[in-house]
Structures are given as structure tokens and as C-alpha cells.
FINUPA-856328 format. One record per residue (C-alpha): residue number from 1; residue in one letter; z, x, y. Coordinates in nm, 2 decimals, always signed. Each point is the difference from the previous one (the first is absolute). Layout:
// residues N
NUM;A;Z;X;Y .
...
//
This chain:
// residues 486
1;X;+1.69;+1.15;+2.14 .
2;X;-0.31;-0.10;-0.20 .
3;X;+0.20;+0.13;-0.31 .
4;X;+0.30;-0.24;+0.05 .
5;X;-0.20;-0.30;+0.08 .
6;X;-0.22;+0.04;-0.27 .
7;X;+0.33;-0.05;-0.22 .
8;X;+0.11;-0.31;+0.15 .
9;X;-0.23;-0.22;-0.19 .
10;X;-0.25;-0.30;+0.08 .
11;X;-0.03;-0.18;+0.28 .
12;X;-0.07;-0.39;-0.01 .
13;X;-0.29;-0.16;-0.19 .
14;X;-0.34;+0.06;+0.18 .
15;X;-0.09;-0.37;-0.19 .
16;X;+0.34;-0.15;+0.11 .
17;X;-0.03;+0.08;+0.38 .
18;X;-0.34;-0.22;-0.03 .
19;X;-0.29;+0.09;-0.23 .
20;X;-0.25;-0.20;+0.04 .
21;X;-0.07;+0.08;+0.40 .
22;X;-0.35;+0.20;+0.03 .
23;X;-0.09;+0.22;+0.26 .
24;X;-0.07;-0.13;+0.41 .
25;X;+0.00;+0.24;+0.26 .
26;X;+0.29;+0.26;-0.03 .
27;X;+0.21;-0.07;-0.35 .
28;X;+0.19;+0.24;+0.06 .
29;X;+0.19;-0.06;+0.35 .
30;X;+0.30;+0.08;+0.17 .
31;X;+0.22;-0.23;-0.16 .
32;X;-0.02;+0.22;-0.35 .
33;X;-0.02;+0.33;+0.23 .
34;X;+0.24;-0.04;+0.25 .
35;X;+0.38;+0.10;-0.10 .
36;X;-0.09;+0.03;-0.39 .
37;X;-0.27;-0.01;-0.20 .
38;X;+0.09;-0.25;-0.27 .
39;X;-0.34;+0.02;-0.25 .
40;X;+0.17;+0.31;-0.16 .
41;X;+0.35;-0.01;+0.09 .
42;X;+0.07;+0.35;-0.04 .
43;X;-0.08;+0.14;+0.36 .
44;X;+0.26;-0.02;+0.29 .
45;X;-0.25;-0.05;+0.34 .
46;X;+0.09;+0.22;+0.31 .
47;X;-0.30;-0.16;+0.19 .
48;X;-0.23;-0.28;+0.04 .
49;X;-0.32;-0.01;-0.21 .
50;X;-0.29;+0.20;+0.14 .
51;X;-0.32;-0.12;-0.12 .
52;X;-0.35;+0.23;+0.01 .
53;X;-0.20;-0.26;+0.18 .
54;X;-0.41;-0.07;+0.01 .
55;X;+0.00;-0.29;+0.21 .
56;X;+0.24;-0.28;-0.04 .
57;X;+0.27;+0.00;-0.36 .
58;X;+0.05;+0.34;-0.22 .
59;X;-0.25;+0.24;-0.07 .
60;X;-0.14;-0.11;-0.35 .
61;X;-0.09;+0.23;-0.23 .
62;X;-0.20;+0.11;-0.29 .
63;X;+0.13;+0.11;-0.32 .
64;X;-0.27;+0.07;-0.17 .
65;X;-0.36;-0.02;+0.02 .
66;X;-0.33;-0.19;-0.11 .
67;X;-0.35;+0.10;+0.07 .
68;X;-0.16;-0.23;+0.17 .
69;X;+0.35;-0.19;+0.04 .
70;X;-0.13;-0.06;+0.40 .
71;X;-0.30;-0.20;-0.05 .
72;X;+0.14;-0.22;-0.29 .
73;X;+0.28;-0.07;+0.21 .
74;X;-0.23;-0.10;+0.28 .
75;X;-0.23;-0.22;-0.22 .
76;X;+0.36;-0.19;-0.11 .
77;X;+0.06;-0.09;+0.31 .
78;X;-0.33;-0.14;+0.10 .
79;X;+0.01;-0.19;-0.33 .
80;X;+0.34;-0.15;+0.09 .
81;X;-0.19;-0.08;+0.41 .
82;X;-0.31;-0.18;-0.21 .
83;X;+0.29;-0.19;-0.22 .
84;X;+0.20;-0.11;+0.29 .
85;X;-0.29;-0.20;+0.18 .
86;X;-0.13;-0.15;-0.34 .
87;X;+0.13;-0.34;-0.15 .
88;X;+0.22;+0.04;-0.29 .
89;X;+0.13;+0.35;-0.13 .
90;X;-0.09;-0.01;-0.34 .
91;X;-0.41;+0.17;+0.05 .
92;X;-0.06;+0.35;+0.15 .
93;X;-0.34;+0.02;+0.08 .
94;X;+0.01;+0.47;-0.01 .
95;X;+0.12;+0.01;-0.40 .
96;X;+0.20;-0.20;-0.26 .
97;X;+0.40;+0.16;+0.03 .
98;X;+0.09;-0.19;-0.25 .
99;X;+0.16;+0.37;-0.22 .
100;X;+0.18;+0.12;+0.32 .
101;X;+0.34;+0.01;+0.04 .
102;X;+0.21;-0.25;+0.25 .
103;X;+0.01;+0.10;+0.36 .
104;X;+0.35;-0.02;-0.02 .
105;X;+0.24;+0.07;-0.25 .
106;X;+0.39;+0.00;+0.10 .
107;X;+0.02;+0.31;-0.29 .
108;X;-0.24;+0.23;-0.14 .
109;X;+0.09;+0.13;-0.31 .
110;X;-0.23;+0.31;-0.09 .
111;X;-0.04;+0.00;-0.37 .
112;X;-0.01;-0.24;-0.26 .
113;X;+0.19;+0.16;-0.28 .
114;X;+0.31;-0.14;-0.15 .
115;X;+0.22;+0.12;+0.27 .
116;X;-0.22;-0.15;+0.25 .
117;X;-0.02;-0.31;-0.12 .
118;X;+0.41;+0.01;-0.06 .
119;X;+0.02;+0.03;+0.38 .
120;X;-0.22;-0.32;+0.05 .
121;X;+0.19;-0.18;-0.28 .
122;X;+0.35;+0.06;+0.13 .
123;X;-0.14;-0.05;+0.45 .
124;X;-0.13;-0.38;-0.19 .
125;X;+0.31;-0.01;-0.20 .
126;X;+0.26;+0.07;+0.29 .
127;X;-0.21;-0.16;+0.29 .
128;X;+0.26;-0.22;+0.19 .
129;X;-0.30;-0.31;-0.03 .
130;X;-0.28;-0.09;-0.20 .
131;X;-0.33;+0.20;+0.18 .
132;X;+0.23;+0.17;+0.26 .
133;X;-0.15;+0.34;-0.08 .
134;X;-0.38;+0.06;-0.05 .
135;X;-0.06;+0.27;-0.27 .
136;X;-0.32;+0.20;-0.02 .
137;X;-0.03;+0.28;-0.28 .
138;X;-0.32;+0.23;+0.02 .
139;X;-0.09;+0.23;-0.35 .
140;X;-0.29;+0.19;+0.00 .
141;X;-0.02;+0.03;-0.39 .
142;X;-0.07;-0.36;-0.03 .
143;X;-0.07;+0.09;-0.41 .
144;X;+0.34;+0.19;-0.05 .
145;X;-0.20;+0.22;-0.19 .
146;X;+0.20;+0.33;+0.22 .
147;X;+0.32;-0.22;+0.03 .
148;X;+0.33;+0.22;-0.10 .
149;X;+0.12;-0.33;-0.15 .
150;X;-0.27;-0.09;-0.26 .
151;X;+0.02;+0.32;-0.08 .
152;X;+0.35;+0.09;-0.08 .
153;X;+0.17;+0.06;-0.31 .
154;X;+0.23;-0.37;+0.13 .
155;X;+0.34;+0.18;-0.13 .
156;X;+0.33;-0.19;+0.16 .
157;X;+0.32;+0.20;+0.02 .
158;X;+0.32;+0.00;+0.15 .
159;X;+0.07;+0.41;-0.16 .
160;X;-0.02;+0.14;+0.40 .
161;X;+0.21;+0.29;+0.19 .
162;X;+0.05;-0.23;+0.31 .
163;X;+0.22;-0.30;+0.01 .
164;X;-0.25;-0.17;+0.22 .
165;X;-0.28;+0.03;-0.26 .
166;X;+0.22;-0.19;-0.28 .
167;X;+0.03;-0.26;+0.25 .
168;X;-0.34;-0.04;+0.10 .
169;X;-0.07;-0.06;-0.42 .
170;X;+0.27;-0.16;+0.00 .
171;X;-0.12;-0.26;+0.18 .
172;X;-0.36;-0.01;-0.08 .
173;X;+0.06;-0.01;-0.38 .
174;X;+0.22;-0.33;+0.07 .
175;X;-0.33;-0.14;+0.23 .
176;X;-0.23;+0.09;-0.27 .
177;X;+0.24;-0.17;-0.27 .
178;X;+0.25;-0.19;+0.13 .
179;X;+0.27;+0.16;-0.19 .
180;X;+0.37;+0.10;+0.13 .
181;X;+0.09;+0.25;+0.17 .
182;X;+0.17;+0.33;-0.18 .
183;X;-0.17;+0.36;-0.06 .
184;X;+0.09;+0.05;-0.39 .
185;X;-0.07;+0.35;-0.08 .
186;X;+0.20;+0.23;-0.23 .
187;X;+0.02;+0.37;-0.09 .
188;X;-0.09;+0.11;-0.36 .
189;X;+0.05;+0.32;-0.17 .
190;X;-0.27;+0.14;-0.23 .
191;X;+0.17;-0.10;-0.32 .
192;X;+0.02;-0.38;+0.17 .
193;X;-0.36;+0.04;+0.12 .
194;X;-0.11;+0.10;-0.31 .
195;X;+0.12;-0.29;-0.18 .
196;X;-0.12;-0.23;+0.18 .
197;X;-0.33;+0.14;+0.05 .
198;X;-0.07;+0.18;-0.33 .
199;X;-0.39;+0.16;+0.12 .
200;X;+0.18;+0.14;+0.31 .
201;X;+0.04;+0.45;+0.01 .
202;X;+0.34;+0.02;+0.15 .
203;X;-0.04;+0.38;+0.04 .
204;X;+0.09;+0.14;+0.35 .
205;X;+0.19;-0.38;+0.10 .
206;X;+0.36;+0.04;+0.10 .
207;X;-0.01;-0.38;+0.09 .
208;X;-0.23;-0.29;+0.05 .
209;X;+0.03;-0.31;+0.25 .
210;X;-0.14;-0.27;-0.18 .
211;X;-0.09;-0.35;+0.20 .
212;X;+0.17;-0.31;-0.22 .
213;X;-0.16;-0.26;+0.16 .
214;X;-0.27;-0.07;+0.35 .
215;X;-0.18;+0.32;-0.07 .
216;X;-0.32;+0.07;-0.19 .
217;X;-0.40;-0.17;+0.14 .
218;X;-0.19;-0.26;+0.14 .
219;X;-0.36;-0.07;+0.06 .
220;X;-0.05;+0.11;+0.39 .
221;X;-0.33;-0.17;+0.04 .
222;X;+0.18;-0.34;-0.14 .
223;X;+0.28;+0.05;+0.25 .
224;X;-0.29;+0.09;+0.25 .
225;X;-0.15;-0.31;-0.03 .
226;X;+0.26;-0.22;-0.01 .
227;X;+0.12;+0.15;+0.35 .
228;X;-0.30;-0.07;+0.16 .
229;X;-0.06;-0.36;-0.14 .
230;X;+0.34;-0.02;+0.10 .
231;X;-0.06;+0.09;+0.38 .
232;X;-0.33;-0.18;+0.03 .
233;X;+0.17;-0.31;-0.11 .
234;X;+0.24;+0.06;+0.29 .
235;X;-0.29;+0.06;+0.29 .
236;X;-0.03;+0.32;-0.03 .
237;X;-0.33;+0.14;+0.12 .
238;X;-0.22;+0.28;-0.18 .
239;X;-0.24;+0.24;+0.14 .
240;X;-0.25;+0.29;-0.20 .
241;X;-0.02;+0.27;+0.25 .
242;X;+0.13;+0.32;+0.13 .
243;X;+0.19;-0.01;+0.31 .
244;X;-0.18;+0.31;+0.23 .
245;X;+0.23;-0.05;+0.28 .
246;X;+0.30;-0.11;+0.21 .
247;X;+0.01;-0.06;+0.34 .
248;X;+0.33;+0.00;+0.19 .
249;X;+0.16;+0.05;+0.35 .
250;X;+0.27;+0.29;+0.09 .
251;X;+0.30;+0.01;+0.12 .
252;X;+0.12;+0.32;+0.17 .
253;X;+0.41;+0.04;+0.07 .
254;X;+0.30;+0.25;+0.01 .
255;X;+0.32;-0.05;-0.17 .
256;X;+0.31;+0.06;+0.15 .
257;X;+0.00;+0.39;-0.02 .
258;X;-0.36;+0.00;+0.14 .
259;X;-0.21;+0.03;-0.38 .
260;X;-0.35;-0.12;+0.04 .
261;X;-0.07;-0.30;-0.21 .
262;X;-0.34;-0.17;-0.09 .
263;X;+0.02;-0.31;-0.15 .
264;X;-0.30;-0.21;-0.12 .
265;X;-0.07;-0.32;-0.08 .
266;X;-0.30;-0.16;-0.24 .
267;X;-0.17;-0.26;+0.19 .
268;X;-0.36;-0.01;-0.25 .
269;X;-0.10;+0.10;-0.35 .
270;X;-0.34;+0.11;-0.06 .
271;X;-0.14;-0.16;-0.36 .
272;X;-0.35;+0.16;-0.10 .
273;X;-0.15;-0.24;-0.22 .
274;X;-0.14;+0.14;-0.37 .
275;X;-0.35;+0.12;+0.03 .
276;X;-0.10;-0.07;+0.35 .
277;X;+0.10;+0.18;+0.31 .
278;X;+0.11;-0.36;+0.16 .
279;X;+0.37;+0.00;+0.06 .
280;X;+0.28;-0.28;+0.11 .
281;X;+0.26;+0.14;+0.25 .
282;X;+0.32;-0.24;-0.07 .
283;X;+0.25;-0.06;+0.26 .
284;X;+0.37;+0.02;-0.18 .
285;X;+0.35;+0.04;+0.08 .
286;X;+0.12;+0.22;-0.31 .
287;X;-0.18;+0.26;-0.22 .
288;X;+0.10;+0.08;-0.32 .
289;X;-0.11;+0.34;-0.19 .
290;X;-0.03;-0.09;-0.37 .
291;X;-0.27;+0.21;-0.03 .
292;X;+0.12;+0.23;-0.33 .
293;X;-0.08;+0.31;-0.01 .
294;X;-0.24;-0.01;+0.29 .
295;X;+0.27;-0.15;+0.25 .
296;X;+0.04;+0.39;+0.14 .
297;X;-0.36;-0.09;+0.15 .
298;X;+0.06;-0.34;+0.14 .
299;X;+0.35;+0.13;+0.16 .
300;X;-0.23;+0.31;+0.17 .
301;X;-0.24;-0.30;+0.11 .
302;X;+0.31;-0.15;+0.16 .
303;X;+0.07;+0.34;+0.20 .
304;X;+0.30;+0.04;-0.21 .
305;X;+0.09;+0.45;-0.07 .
306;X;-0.25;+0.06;+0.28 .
307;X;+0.20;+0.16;+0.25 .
308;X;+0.23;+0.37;+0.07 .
309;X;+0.10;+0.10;-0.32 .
310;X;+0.38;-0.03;-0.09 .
311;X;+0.03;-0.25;+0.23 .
312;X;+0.03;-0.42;-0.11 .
313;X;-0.38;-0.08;+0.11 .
314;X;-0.11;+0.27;-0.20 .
315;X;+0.13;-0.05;-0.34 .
316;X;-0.26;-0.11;-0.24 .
317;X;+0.06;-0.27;-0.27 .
318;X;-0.06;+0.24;-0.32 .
319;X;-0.14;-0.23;-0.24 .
320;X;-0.29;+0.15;-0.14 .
321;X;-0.18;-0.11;-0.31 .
322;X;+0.04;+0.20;-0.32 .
323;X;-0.20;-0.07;-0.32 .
324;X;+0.16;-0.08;-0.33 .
325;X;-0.15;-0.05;-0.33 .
326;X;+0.07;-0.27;-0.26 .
327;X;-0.07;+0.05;-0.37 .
328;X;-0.07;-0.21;-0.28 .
329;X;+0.06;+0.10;-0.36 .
330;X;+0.01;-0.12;-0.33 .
331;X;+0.27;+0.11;-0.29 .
332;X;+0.00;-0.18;-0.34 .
333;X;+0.37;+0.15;-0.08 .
334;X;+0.11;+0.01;+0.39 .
335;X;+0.36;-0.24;+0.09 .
336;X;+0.01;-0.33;-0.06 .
337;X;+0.04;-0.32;+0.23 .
338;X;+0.34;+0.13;+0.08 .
339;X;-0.11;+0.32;+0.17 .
340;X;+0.15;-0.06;+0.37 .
341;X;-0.19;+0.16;+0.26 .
342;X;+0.07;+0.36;-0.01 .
343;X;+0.06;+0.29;+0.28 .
344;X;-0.01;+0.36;-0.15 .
345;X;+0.22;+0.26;+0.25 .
346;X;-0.35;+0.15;-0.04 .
347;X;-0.15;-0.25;+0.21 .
348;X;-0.20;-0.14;-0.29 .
349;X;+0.03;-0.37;-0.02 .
350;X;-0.13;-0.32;-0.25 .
351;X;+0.04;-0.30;-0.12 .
352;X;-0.20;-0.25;-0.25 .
353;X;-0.25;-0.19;+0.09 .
354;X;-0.05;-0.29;-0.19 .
355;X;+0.00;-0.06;-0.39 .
356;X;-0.23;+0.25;-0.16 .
357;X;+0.17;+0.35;+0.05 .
358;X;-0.11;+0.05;+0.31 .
359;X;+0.15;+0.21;+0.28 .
360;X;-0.01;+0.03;+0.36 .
361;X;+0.11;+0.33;+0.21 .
362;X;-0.02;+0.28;+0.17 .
363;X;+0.15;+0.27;+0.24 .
364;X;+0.06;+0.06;+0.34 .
365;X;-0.15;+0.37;+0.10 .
366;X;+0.18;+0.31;+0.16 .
367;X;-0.02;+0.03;+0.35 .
368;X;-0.23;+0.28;-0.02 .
369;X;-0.26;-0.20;-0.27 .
370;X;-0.06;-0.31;+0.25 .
371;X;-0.34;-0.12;-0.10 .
372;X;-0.22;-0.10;+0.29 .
373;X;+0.06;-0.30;+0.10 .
374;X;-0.39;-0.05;+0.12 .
375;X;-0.10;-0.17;-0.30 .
376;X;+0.13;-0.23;-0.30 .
377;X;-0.15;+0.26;-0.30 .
378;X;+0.24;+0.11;-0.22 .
379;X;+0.09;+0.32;-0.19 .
380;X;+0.01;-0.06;-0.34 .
381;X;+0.13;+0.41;-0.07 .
382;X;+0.28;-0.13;+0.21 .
383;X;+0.14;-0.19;-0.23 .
384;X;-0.08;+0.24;-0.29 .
385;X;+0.18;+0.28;+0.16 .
386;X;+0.27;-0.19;+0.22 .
387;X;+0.09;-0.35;-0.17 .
388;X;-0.07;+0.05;-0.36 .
389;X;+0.23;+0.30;-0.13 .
390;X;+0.31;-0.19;+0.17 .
391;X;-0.08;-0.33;-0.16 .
392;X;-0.07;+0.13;-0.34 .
393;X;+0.32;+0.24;+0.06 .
394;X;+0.22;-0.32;+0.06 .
395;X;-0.22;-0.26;-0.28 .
396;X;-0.11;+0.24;-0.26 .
397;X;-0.22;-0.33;-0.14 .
398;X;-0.18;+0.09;+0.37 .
399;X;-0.12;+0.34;-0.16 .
400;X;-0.34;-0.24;-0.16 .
401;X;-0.07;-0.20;+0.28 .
402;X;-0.34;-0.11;+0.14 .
403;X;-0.07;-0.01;+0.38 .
404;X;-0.23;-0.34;+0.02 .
405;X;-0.07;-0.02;+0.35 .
406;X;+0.16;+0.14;+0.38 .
407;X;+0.04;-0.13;+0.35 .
408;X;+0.09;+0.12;+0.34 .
409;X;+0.17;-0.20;+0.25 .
410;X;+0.20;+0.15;+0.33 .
411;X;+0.39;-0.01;+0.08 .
412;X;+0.07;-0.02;+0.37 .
413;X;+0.19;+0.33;+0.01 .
414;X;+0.29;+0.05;+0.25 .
415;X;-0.01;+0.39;+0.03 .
416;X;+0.31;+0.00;+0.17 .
417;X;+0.25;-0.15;-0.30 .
418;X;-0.20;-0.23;-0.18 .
419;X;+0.14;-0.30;+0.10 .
420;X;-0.10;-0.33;+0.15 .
421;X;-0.08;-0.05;+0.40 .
422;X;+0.18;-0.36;+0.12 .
423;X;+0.02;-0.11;+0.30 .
424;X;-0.10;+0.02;+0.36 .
425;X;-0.14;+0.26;+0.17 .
426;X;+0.23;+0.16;+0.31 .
427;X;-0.28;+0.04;+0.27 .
428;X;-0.31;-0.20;-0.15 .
429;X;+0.26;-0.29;+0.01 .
430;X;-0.21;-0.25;-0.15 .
431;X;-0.15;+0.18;-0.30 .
432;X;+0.22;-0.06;-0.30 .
433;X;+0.02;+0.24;-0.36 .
434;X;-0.03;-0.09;-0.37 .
435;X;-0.15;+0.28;-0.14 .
436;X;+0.09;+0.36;-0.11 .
437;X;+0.14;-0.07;-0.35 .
438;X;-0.15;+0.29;-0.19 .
439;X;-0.03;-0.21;-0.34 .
440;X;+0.24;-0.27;+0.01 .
441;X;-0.08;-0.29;+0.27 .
442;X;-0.17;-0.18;-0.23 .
443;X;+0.31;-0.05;-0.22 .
444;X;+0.21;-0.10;+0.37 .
445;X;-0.28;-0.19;+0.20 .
446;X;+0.19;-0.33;-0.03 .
447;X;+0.33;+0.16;+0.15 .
448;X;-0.18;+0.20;+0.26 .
449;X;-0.21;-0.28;+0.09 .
450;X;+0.34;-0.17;+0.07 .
451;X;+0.11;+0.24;+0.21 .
452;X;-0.27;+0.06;+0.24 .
453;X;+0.00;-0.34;+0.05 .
454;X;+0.32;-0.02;+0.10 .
455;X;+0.02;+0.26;+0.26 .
456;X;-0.26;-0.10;+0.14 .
457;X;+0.13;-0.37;+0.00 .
458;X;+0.36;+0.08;+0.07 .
459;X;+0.01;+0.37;+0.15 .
460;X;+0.20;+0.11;-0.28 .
461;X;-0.02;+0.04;-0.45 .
462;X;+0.24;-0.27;-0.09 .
463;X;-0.09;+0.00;-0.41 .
464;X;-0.01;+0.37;-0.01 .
465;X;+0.12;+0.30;+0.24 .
466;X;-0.35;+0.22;-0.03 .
467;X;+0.09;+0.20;+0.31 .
468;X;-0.02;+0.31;-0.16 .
469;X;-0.35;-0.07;-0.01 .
470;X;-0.09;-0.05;+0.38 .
471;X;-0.26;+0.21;+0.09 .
472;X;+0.23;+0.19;+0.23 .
473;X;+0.19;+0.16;-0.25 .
474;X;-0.33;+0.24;+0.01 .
475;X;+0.06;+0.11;+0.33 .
476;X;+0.35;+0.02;-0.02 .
477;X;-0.02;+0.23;-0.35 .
478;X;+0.20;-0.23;-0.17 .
479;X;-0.18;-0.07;-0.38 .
480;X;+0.04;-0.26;-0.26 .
481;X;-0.05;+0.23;-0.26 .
482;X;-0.12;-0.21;-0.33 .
483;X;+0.05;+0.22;-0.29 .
484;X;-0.14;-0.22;-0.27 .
485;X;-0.38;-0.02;+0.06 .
486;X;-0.18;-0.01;-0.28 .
//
């Protein structure tokens, strides 16, 4: 039964049946448990809601923890008691709080990457009125020095196996250049990709797939800072921290055929500010995990894959992080400004960078080579031994070439097919996805910014149909499977 309804699609838009509405007494009462639950709109009710009670409302519950979490709750509210009986509102008399977050935000977004701050564009964008919906996102890399998106290669291509990726670049080139519409790519022979690119090795190529037009780089940290001047300008709120916790109320029901289901609601978000042990817990109505290669933590924070495995409440979001290494070099005799970003079936990829011969590349490592992802160091043999032999095969002029200098940065790595996480999730119901790209969300921010938005706005994708990439296609088995990861 859980199978079937998971297949039925979304259910209406948590933000279109009333964002905005924070938490008094018991948010979540009979009229969304009795009959039907309607937050997730995949779960036919036998019975009324049965709530786990301590004293009057849900039972609330910790996802997460916090040291001494107790006590700086307690001395919160005895500042907010001392604040209440003095004149004005303005002076706290216990500590300036002038760097903590709001205390209530109608969405949390959790990471402040380029897909984060798509989400917050397109919730500003879309909002039926000017201010309807208050915006909070929280990064705890307030440098970006560790950021996937500084640190990417910024490659932009529509060359994927899934019709739903094309779209999603599709879309995002036309945002990033206003351009029309129309993926122009055509199939070349060796002899024709000779020609045209006379420096090329067309040993071992049956047939290349070149991009004639929207494909080939931009500057991430430009487009990363235009977003977020972008969003400020339109009210939304930023916060540098680490969100430690959730805190959210249960909902215990049968289905029809008698399975046990636990849904879960976010009622508070946990923000640790930087260097201090002093945190802001934020009331909000929506949480969304932008979090990169780190949003497999914040969805275990959330409770989300702790449960009986093989069952719904125990599938795990399987995002992890997994280094990659970027490398600069510098060839005198290398292609010139034509050179179009290029993929090797090796893996081995590059493209210019700049005016002065120099290159930027690399190559994603077999399975069993995954660096450790515990650090940003990088293996310089690596690309001696893995990356070099395949470019100088393809570019003999890459046979002399000078490694200047190296990077790590991380890809948020979907284990299970290597493609993007959209979307709600089917029993946290008001935690929403944008993560999981494994290497190209950077490149499709704007469009999956768009579409989160608008499910959680509408209930529904109306620009583009990502339901492939629901999160319950991993308990269900079904994958996405990307084949051109690079």
C-alpha cells in the first residue's frame, strides 16, 4: 500500500495551505489527522490521529542534540521574562544578540550554496505578495573556503543520459543568459572531429557529441554572489552557523491494511552560532536541506533512515561527501581559445582557463580509489598516474605540461544513481530536498531552485516534472540512473 501511494505524487503545497502560521498548542490536530492526512498526500488514513502525549499537544521531540542545549534554553527564556517587563525592546540587559538568527523564520534553508540560495530566489520570486514569506538561510562556512561551488571546475552542459537533466540545463543556461530555448548538439565522426579540432587524438572515438551552443563555463563564485545580493535585496535573511538540531512532534497512524506509519513534523531549528557555544532555536514552518554533501547529516538530525530497515522510515538519504581534485596546468603548445570543454570516455576532463595556455581538469576516481573525504589535501601522484596519461593520450601537446597548483573541493555524492534529490520528503513532510547531484547542481541550481519552490508553493513541479527524483524512489528501488558524471 505504501508502495502505490508513494507513486501517486505530491500532495498540496505545505506554503499554499498557510505558511506563515507558527506553532500554538497542538499544530498538528485533528482536522489534518482525522480522515486523511493531507501534508504528504500519499497515505490513505484508516483511523484518527494518535498522538504520544506529555501533558497537553504532541509529544515534541529531539532530533538531535547540544551539550548544554538545557541550560541555554533556560537562560533564553529568562532573557525574553526580563525583556517583557522592560520599556522598549530594543536593549537586553544578559548579552548583545545582535549575530543570532530570527526567532522565527517561515523557511529554513540549510546551506548557503548556489542551490540554496536558488530555493530563496525562486520562494521571493513566486511569493503570491511582496514579504508574504520570511526566508532565513543558515551556512556555517561563512568564507566559502570548503564550499563545492567556489570550488568547482563551473562546466555547463546539456550532454546528459536523462531527459530530465537536459531540461534542468536547459533551463538554467537560458536564466544565466537569457537566450532561447533549443539543445543544439550534433554527432561528429573522427574525420569531422579532426578537422575541426586539429590538436585532438581521435584514436579509440567511434563518435563524438559535441555542444553547438549553451555549453562550456562560468565563474561560480560570480554567479554565487550575484544570487545572494540578489536575495538580500529581496528580504532574505542570513545566518553563520551550524544547525545542531530539530525539534518536531510525531504523528503515529495505520493505513488502510493496518501498516504502522510515523510521521513527523519540524516545529524548531537549532542554529549554533560560529565560535561560541550560544545557539538561536528558530521557530519555522518549512525546512529545507541544501546542505551539499553534508545534507546525509542534517536529514539523520531530522530522524529521517532511523527506523526498521527495508521499511520507508528507515531509508537513509545517501548523499555522502566525496573528494575531488581540481588541477591547474600550464602548456605553451596546448589548444587554442576554441578548445570546448572536453569529456574523455576515460573520465578525464578540461577546459582552458583563461588567455595564457592554461588548463583546468581532472578525473573522477574508481569506486575502489575514493580518497577520504576527511580533509581537503590533495594527491598530486593522482593525477600523475590517473589524469595525465589519458590527457596526453587524447592532446599529445599535453605530453609537456606543467602542473602549477591543485585544489580539493567535495561533490555531494548520491551513492544510489548519482542524481539530484528534489522535492519533499514522504514522512518528515516539511523537510524539502535540493541536494544529491554528484557534480552537476551547480550547473542546474537556477532550475532546481525553481522547482522546489514550486512544490512547495503549489504541491506540484509545473516548469519541470523532477519526480524521478523524489526521495522515494530510494525506498521503492526505482533509480535515476545518470550515466554521464564526469
Amino acid at each position: 500500500m505504501i508502495r502505490r501511494a508513494l507513486r501517486l505524487g505530491l500532495g498540496p503545497g505545505l506554503l499554499g495551505r498557510g505558511l506563515g502560521g507558527h506553532r500554538e498548542g497542538s499544530t498538528l490536530g485533528k482536522a489534518e489527522g482525522s480522515g486523511g492526512y493531507r501534508g504528504s498526500g500519499v497515505f490513505p488514513i484508516s483511523s484518527d490521529v494518535t498522538f504520544r502525549t506529555r501533558g497537553p499537544g504532541p509529544r515534541w521531540e529531539d532530533s538531535g542534540s547540544l551539550g548544554a542545549g538545557d541550560w541555554h534554553g533556560k537562560v533564553s527564556e529568562i532573557k525574553k521574562k526580563i525583556q517583557s517587563v522592560l520599556p522598549g525592546g530594543a536593549w537586553s540587559p544578559l548579552c548583545d544578540t545582535s549575530h543570532l538568527p530570527p526567532e522565527h523564520s517561515d523557511v529554513v534553508i540549510v546551506g548557503g550554496g548556489v542551490l540554496g540560495l536558488s530555493v530563496a530566489y525562486w520562494l521571493k520570486r513566486l511569493e503570491k505578495r511582496q514579504g508574504a514569506i520570511r526566508v532565513l538561510v543558515v551556512e556555517r562556512d561563512h568564507t566559502y573556503s570548503q564550499a563545492s561551488t567556489v570550488l568547482s571546475v563551473g562546466g555547463i552542459r546539456q550532454q546528459f543520459s536523462l531527459p530530465e537533466n537536459i531540461q534542468l540545463s536547459l533551463f538554467s543556461v537560458e536564466f544565466l543568459r537569457n537566450i532561447n530555448q533549443g539543445a543544439k548538439v550534433c554527432l561528429m565522426s573522427p574525420e569531422q572531429l579532426r578537422k575541426k579540432f586539429p590538436w585532438m587524438n581521435t584514436e579509440g572515438v567511434a563518435l563524438a557529441s559535441y555542444g553547438l551552443e549553451n555549453e562550456g563555463w562560468f565563474d561560480p563564485w560570480c554567479l554565487l554572489q550575484g544570487l545572494r545580493r540578489k536575495v538580500q535585496s529581496m528580504g532574505v535573511l542570513f545566518c553563520h552557523g551550524e544547525v545542531t538540531r530539530f525539534v518536531s512532534s510525531s504523528n503515529h497512524m495505520e493505513t488502510a491494511i493496518g501498516e504502522k506509519v510515523t510521521l513527523k513534523r519540524i516545529h524548531e531549528v537549532h542554529v549554533k552560532v560560529d565560535h561560541s557555544q550560544e545557539y538561536q532555536p528558530v521557530e519555522c514552518s518549512i525546512v529545507v536541506n541544501a546542505a551539499g554533501a553534508w545534507s546525509g547529516r542534517i536529514a539523520e538530525l531530522a530522524g529521517i533512515g532511523k527506523g526498521p530497515s527495508g521499511t520507508l522510515q528507515g531509508t537513509k538519504l545517501p548523499v555522502e561527501p566525496r573528494k575531488r581534485y581540481v588541477y591547474l596546468w600550464h602548456c605553451p603548445q596546448g589548444p587554442g581559445l576554441e578548445a570546448p570543454l572536453v569529456a574523455d570516455p576515460s573520465g578525464a576532463y578540461f577546459r582552458r582557463e583563461g588567455l595564457s595556455n592554461n588548463y583546468l581538469g581532472g578525473c573522477s576516481p574508481a569506486e575502489e580509489e575514493e580518497p577520504d573525504p576527511g580533509n581537503l589535501e590533495v594527491d598530486h601522484d593522482f593525477f600523475q598516474e590517473k589524469v595525465w596519461p589519458h590527457l596526453a593520450q587524447r592532446v599529445p601537446a599535453f605530453e609537456t605540461l606543467k602542473v602549477r597548483r591543485a585544489w580539493a573541493g567535495y561533490y555531494d555524492y548520491n551513492t544510489f544513481d548519482q542524481n539530484g534529490v528534489v522535492g519533499p520528503h514522504p514522512l518528515v513532510v516539511n523537510m524539502y530536498f535540493a541536494t544529491g547531484f554528484s557534480g552537476h547542481g551547480l550547473q542546474q541550481a537556477p532550475a532546481v531552485g525553481r522547482a522546489v519552490a514550486e512544490v512547495m508553493l503549489e504541491g506540484h513541479f509545473q516548469t519541470i516534472n523532477l519526480s524521478p527524483f523524489l526521495f522515494s524512489r530510494f525506498y521503492l528501488g526505482e533509480k535515476a540512473q545518470e550515466h554521464c558524471i564526469i
